[in-house]
Structure formats: C-alpha cells, structure tokens
TIDREN-875994 format. One line per 8 residues: for each residue x, y, z of C-alpha. Coordinates in steps of 0.2 Angstrom, whole numbers, always signed. Example, Ala and Ser with C-alpha at 12.3 -4.5 7.8 and 13.67 -1.06 7.14 Angstrom:
residues 2
+62,-22,+39 ~ +68,-5,+36
This chain:
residues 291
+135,-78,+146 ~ +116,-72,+146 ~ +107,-60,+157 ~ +102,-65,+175 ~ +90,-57,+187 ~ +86,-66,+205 ~ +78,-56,+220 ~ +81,-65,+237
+80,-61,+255 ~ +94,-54,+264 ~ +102,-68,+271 ~ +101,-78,+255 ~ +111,-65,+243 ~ +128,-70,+250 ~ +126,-89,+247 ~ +117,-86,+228
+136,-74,+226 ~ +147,-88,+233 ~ +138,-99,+219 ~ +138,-86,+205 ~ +160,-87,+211 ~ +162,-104,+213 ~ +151,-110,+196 ~ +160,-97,+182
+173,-91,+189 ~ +181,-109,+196 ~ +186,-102,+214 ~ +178,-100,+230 ~ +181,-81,+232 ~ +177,-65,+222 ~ +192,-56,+215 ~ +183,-37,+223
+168,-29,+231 ~ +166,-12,+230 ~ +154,-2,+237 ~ +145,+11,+234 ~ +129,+19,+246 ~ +125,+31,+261 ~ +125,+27,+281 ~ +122,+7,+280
+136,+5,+270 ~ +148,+22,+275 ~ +166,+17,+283 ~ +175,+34,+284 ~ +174,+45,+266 ~ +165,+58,+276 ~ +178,+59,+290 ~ +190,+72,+280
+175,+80,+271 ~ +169,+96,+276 ~ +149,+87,+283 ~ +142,+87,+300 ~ +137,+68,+293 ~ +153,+61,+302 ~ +154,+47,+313 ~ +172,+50,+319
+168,+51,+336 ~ +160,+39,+353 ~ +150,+29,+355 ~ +152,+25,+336 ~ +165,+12,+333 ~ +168,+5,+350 ~ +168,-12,+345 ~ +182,-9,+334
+199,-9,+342 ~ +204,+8,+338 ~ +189,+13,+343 ~ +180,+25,+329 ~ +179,+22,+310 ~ +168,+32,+305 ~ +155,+19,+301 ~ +137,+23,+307
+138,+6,+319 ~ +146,+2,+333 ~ +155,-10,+321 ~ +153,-19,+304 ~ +142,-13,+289 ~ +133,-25,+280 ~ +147,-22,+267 ~ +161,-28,+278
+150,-43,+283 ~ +150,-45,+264 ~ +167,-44,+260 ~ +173,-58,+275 ~ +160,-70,+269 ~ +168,-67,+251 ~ +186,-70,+260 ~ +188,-51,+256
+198,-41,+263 ~ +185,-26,+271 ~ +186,-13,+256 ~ +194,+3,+263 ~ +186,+20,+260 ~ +190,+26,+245 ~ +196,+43,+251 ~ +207,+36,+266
+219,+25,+254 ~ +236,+29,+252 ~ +237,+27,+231 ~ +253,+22,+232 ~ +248,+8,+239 ~ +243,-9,+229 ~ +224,-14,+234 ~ +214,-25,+220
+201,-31,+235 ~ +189,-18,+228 ~ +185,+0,+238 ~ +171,+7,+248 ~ +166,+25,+239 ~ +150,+27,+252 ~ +143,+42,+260 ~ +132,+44,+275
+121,+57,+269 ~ +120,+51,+248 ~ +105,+50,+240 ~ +101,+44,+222 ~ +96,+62,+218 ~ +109,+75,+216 ~ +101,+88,+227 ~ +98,+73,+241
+106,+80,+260 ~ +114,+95,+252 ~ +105,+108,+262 ~ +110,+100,+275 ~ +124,+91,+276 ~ +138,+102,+268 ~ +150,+91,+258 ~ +148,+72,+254
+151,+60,+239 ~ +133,+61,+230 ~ +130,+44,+220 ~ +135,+54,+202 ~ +154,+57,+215 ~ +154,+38,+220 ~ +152,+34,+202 ~ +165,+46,+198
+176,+41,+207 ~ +176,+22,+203 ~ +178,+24,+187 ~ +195,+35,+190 ~ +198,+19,+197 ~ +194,+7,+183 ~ +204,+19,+172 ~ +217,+26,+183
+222,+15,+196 ~ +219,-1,+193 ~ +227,-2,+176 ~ +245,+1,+183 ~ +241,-16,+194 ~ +236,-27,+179 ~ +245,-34,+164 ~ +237,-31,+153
+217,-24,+147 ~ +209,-41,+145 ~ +217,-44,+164 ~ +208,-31,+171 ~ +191,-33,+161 ~ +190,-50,+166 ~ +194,-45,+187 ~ +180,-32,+183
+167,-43,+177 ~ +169,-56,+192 ~ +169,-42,+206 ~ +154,-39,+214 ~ +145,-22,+215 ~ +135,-18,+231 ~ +122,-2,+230 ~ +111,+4,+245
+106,+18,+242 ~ +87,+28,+241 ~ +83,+31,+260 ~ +89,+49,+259 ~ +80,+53,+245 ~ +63,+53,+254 ~ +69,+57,+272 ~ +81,+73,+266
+73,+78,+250 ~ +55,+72,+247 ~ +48,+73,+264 ~ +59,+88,+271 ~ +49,+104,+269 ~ +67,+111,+264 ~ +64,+103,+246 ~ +50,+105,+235
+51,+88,+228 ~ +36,+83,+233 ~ +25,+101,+228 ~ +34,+93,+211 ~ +29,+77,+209 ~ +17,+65,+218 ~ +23,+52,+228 ~ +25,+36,+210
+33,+51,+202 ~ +47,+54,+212 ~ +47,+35,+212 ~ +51,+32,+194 ~ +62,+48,+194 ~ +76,+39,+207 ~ +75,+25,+201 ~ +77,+27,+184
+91,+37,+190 ~ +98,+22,+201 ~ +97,+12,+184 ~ +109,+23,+175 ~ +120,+23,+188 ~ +121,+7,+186 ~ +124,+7,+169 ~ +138,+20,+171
+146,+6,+182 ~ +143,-8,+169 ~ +150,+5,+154 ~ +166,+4,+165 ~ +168,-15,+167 ~ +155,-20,+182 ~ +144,-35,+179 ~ +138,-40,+196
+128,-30,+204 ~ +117,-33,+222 ~ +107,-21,+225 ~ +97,-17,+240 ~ +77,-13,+242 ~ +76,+3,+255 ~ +72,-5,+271 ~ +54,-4,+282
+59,+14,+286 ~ +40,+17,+293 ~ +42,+5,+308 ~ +60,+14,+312 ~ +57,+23,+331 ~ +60,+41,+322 ~ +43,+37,+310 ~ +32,+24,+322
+16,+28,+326 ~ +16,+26,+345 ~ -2,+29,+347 ~ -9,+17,+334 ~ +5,+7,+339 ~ +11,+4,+322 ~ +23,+8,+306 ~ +21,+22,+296
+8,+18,+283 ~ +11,+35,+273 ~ +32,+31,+272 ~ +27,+14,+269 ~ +16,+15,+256 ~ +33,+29,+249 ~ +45,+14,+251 ~ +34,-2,+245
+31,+9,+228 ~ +49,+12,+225 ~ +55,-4,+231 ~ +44,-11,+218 ~ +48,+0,+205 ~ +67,-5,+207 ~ +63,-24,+205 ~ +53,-19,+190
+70,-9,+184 ~ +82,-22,+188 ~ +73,-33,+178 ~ +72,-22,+161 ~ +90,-22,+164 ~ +93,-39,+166 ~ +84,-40,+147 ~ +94,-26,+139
+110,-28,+149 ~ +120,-42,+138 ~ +132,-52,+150 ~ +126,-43,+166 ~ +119,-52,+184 ~ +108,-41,+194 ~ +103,-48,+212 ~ +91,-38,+222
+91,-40,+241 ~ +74,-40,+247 ~ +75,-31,+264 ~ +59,-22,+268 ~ +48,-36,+272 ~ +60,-44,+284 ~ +63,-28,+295 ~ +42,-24,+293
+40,-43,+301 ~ +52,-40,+315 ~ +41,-25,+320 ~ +25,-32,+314 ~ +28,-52,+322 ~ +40,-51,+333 ~ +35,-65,+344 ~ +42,-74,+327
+60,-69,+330 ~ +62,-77,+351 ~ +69,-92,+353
C-alpha cells in the first residue's frame, strides 16, 4: 500500500484506526496494541525496578478492583481506553508477564520517568525503561517470543503490520532534562535545537520499530504542559508562555517529522494525535466545556 500521514484530534484517532482495521484489514478489531511511552501510558514496568517513579501504592489505582496497578491514574490510561475501543485486551506490562504464557493482544513496554533522550530522568529517578530499553525490548519480542506463537514468518509479518503502535513520549525531556538545572541541555542547545535533536531521535525510534515489522504508528503531541498547576502562572492568571512556546516548537517539529516519514517510509501509516490545543482551550475557554 502507499504511505499515509493524517493528524487529528484526540478523540477522532480512535475512529480514523477502527477505519484503517475495518477497510484493509477486513475485520473490526486490530490483531495488537503495543505501547511504548512514560506516565500517561505506564501500567506497572517500574513496579519491580529499582525507581522512586512507582505508582504501587494509594491513592493510585483505587478505581481498580485490586486497588493499585501501578499506573499514574486512579484508573485507565489512554492506552487501556485504546485497547477496549479496539476489542483489545488491555496490553500487560511487559515486565510483569509470565513468558510462558501465550499473549498476541500486543504489550505495554512504558515507563513513568522515560524520555526520548537517553540521559532523560536518570539523575533522578534510578532505574526505568528509557525509550532505546522499550524498543529493545519489543523487538526481543518481535523475534523471540512471538515467533514460537505463529506458523510461520509471513504469519507473523502480516499480525505486525496490522497492530497498532502507540508512542507518547517527550514531556520528560523538557521537565527532567532541559529545564532541570541538574542537566546542561539547555547551556548546550537553544530551545529549536534541542527540538530537532528529540525529535529526530523520536523518528528513529520509530524506524527501529518499523525495521522490526510495525506499520501503524499513533503518535501523540506533548500536551499543554504550561497550563498544568505545577507551571501556571497564578499571577497573570495564565499558562506558561516560556514552556509553551518549548512544547508548540516541538510539537511542530514532530508533525513536520512524521510527515518526511510518511514520504520515505514505503507501506507505513503515521497518525499524529493532536493533544495540545485541546488541553490549552480547557484552560484558556473553559466556559466552552459546561453543559
């Protein structure tokens, strides 16, 4: 097939999937998700790892029935919404499955303090799946584990290139890394620099993933972090303009990124979710969102 690249808002990248499923593929579900990320998306790698990231313990998790997960949430990810809107089951972190067990519903490699950067989070945070790890470890997946639950190669390739890959991932990068004194990142580079340097990263990432058999990729903008209440400016009563001016360049940047890709890339669909603006309105125009 050719090489696609749509952008969309948030709640309109599940729906362009289900149609991206339902049109080549001839069935209403996607064979996998697998996910790959920091906090939005973490659902319990860091719990056995040696990080004060963890999210093992209350109040997180209490509106599961087990109580914590060690999600960030007090319940579902935007992943695990994902996956049930795909008919999926929710994909297990990779690190807490038994491998002896046969799973083909895709895996969740995500880690709360993961940046796009190596050195992202790890004065910090000790021990954590990096973005390099997460790739890693998918693709002992791709050529490890998953071939002993297909038939045959041409199986296998074919699952691979109808699953759907999920990436969020880039908010760490500025908060523990270009923006923490504890880094010189930003003594290094000016703030389109450091822009261009991640995401190029990001990109081959991505085409690490694709190398292995991925073909699908949503990929999410970093969200309106300025108008979060840790960065707010309570006395002009407003976002952040020096992070959002951070965030709007990179975010631009990756839709600039994703679509060389979707150029060079033969047989590849890239979807970028277009968070930012939505999360800036609800802050900005509120009033909008009261029914």
């Amino acid at each position: 097939m050719g090489r696609t690249f749509i952008f969309m808002h948030f709640f309109v990248v599940c729906l362009f999937f289900f149609c991206i499923v339902e049109c080549e593929a001839k069935q209403s579900l996607a064979p996998a998700l697998y996910v790959f990320g920091d906090s939005f998306v973490a659902s319990g790698n860091d719990n056995i790892l040696n990080t004060d990231a963890k999210a093992n313990y209350a109040p997180y998790g209490i509106d599961f029935p087990n109580g914590t997960t060690g999600r960030l949430t007090n319940g579902l990810t935007l992943a695990d919404f994902y996956a049930q809107w795909l008919g999926l089951q929710v994909p297990p972190p990779y690190l807490l499955f038994n491998q002896t067990e046969k799973h083909t519903e895709g895996f969740n490699y995500a880690s709360g303090p993961a940046g796009i950067r190596p050195e992202t989070s790890t004065v910090d945070h000790g021990v954590f799946l990096s973005m390099d790890k997460q790739v890693e470890l998918f693709k002992k997946t791709a050529q490890e584990y998953l071939p002993t639950l297909f038939g045959n190669p041409d199986e296998l390739k074919d699952y691979l290139s109808k699953s759907i890959f999920l990436v969020v991932i880039g908010r760490n990068d500025y908060t523990q890394n270009f923006l923490s004194p504890k880094y010189n990142s930003s003594s290094k580079w000016n703030m389109k620099q450091f822009a261009e340097i991640i995401v190029d990263e990001l990109g081959s990432k991505i085409l690490d993933l694709y190398t292995v058999g991925a073909r699908k990729f949503l990929v999410f903008e970093i969200d309106a972090m300025g108008c979060e209440p840790a960065f707010y400016e309570k006395q002009k009563n407003e976002c952040s303009d020096k992070l959002t001016s951070y965030i709007s360049t990179y975010n631009h940047k990756l839709e600039v990124e994703l679509q060389i890709l979707a150029k060079t890339v033969r047989g590849a669909i890239f979807a970028l979710a277009k968070r930012y603006q939505l999360m800036y309105d609800l802050v900005a125009n509120p009033a909008r969102y009261v029914h």
